[in-house]
C-alpha positions in Angstrom: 3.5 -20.4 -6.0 3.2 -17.1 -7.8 0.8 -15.8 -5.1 2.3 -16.7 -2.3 5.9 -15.6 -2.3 8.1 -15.8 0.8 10.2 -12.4 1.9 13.0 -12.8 4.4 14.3 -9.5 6.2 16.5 -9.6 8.9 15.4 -12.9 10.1 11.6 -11.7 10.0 9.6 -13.8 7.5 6.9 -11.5 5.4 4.5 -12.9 3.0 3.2 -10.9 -0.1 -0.8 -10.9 0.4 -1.7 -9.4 -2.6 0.1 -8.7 -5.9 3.9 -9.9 -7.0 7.2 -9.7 -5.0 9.0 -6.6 -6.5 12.0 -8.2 -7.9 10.9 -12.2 -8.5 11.5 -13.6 -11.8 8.0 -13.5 -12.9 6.9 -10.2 -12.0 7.9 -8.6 -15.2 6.6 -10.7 -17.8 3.3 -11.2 -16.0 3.1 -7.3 -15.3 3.7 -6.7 -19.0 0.9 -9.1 -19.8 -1.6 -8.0 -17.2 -1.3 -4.8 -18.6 -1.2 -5.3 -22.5 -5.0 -5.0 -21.5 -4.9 -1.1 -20.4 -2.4 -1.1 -23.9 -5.3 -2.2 -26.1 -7.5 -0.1 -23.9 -5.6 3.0 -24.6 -4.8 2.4 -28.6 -8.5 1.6 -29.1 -9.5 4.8 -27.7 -7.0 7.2 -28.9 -4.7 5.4 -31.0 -6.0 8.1 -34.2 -3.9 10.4 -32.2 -0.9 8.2 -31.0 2.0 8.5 -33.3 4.5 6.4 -30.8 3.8 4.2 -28.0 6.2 1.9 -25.7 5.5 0.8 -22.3 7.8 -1.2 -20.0 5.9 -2.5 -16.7 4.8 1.0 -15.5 7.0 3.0 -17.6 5.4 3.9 -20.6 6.1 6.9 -23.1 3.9 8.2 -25.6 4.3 10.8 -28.5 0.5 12.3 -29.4 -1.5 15.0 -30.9 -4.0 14.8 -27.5 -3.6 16.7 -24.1 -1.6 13.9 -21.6 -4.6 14.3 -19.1 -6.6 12.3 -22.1 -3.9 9.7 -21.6 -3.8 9.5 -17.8 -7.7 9.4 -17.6 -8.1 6.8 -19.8 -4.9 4.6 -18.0 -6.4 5.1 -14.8 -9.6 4.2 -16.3 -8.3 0.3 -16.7 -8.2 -0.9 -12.7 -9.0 1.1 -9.7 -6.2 0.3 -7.8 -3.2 1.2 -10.5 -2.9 5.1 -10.9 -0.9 6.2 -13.9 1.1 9.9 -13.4 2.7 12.0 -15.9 6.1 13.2 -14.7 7.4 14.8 -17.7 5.9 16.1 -20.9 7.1 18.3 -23.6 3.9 20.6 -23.3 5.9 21.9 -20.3 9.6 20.8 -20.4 11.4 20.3 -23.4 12.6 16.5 -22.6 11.1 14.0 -20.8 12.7 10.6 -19.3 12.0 7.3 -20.1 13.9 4.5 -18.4 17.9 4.8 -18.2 16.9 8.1 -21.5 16.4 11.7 -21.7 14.4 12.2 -24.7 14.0 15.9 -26.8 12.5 16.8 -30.0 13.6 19.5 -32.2 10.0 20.9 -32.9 11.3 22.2 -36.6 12.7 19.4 -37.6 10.8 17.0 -35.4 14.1 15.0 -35.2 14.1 12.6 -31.8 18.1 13.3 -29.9 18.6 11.1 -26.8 21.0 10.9 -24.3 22.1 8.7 -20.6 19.5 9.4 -17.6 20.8 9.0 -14.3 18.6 9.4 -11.5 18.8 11.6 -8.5 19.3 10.0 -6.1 21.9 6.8 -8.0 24.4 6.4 -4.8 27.1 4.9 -7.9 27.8 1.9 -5.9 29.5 0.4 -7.9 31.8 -2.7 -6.7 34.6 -1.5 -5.1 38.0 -2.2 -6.7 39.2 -3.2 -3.2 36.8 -5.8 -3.7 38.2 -9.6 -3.7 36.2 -10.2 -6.6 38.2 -11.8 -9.9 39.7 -8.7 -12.6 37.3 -10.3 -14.9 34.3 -8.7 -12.7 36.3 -4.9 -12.9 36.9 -5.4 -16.7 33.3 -6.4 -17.3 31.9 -3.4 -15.4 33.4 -0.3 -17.4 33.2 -2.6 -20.7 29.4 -2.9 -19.5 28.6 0.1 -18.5 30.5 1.8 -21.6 28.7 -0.3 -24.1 25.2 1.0 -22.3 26.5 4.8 -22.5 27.4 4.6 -26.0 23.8 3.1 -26.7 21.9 5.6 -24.9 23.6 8.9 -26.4 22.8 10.2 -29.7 25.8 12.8 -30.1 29.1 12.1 -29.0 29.5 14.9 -27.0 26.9 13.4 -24.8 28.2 10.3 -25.1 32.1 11.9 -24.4 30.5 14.0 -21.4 28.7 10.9 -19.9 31.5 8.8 -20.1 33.7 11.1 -17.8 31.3 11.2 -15.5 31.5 7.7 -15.2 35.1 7.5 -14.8 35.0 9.7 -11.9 32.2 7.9 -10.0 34.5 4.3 -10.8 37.9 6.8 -9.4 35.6 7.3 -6.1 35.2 3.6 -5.6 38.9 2.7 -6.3 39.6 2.4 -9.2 42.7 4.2 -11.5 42.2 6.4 -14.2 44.7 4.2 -16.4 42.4 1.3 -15.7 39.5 2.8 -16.4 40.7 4.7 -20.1 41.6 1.6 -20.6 38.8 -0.9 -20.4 36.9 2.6 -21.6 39.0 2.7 -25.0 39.0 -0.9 -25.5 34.8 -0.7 -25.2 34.6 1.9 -27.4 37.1 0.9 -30.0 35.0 -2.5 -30.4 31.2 -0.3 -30.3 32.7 1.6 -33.3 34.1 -1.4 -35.5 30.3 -2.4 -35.3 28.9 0.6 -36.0 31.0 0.8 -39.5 29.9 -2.7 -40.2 26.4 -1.7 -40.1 
């Protein structure tokens, strides 16, 4: 069942006692369910003030005319045992991350800009292209992974700046520039045909 999952470690059996498995197929949607409650909480209390609001599992981003400690009061006001915290806010930086984003607003203009996150502490491990996997597995990568870095910057400077930072992690793990440019080119040829037809 659900509440009883199974975890295997080095030979060593574990068993979740309270909660869901990080990582099983049903800890997402029943995470996001569980906590549409604190949601409705939140919007019913402030949602005067809220002028945008998404929330993935326990990553939630919120644009509002209210101090952020209103927010994380009222979040950690839902259960006792989940404790919300703010990591980034534009009354003190001037972008904050959401997900795989780095978010900014131009105050004047209030226009949103966006561009690829990459954590800290990403190791890039990437499969190796020494790797007895089939080409198909390479070629799907970059195509991937370019299609995702074209999404997730606004400018294409960004987008240009991210995307050779990408083909030198892929060069670290094996693979050749020609390879790379050219599953890269191919990826992007096809993102802008689509763009135009939209």
């Amino acid at each position: 069942t659900v509440m009883n999952h199974q975890l295997i470690h080095h030979r060593e059996e574990f068993y979740q006692a309270l909660g869901i498995a990080t990582g099983s197929a049903p800890g997402v949607f029943l995470a996001n369910i569980y906590l549409n409650c604190m949601d409705i909480l939140l919007l019913d209390q402030i949602g005067t003030k809220v002028q945008y609001y998404k929330r993935f599992v326990d990553d939630s981003i919120i644009f509002c005319t209210c101090p952020t400690t209103d927010i994380q009061r009222i979040q950690n006001s839902f259960h006792g045992n989940i404790k919300w915290e703010i990591t980034d806010t534009t009354e003190t930086t001037s972008s904050v991350v959401f997900l795989d984003l780095a978010l900014s607003i131009k105050r004047e203009t209030r226009e949103i800009n966006w561009r690829t996150h990459w954590k800290e502490l990403n190791s890039y491990l990437y499969v190796p292209r020494s790797s007895a996997h089939p080409t198909g597995v390479f070629a799907a990568l970059i195509l991937g992974e370019t299609k995702r870095l074209f999404r997730t910057n606004k400018s294409k400077a960004t987008l240009l700046q991210c995307i050779d930072h990408f083909r030198k992690k892929l060069h670290l793990r094996g693979y050749s520039y020609d390879e790379i440019d050219y599953w890269i080119n191919k990826s992007l040829k096809g993102q802008s045909c689509k763009t135009k037809n939209q």
